[in-house]
Steps between C-alpha positions, in 0.01 A plus 500: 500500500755688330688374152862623452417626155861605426639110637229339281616686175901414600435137586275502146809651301718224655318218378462631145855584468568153610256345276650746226835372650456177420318498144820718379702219600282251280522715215878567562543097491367459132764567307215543108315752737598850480312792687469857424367769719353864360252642308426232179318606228454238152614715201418272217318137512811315572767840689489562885640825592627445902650834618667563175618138420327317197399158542365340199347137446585263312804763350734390292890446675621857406267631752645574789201354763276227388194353669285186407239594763375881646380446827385828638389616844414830538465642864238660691483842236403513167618773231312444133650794237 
């Protein structure tokens, strides 16, 4: 028996962009839920710093990005300076 290593791998990436496909769509639909993508790091006990963009919670309204709720997901690598 021989396995079609390079077919398994492309019908694997298919699914998972579908799945990935479909969850952006759920996230897309909720209009209190906004997503960032890049390298996060928390600067102070209430600041997130997402690719150069503060996000603070609970900030007053002269901030210019406010969150009630962090909800962070890092990815498969892990960077601690």
């Amino acid at each position: 028996m021989r396995v079609d290593l390079p077919g398994v791998v492309a019908r694997k990436n298919r699914i998972v962009e579908s799945f990935r496909a479909g969850q952006q769509n759920r996230v897309d639909a909720r209009k209190s839920l906004h997503l960032r993508r890049g390298l996060a790091r928390f600067t102070g006990p209430h600041q997130l710093r997402v690719e150069g963009e503060l996000l603070e919670m609970n900030a007053s309204s002269s901030t210019p990005v406010r969150a009630r709720i962090f909800l962070v997901c890092r990815g498969w690598s892990t960077s601690i300076t």
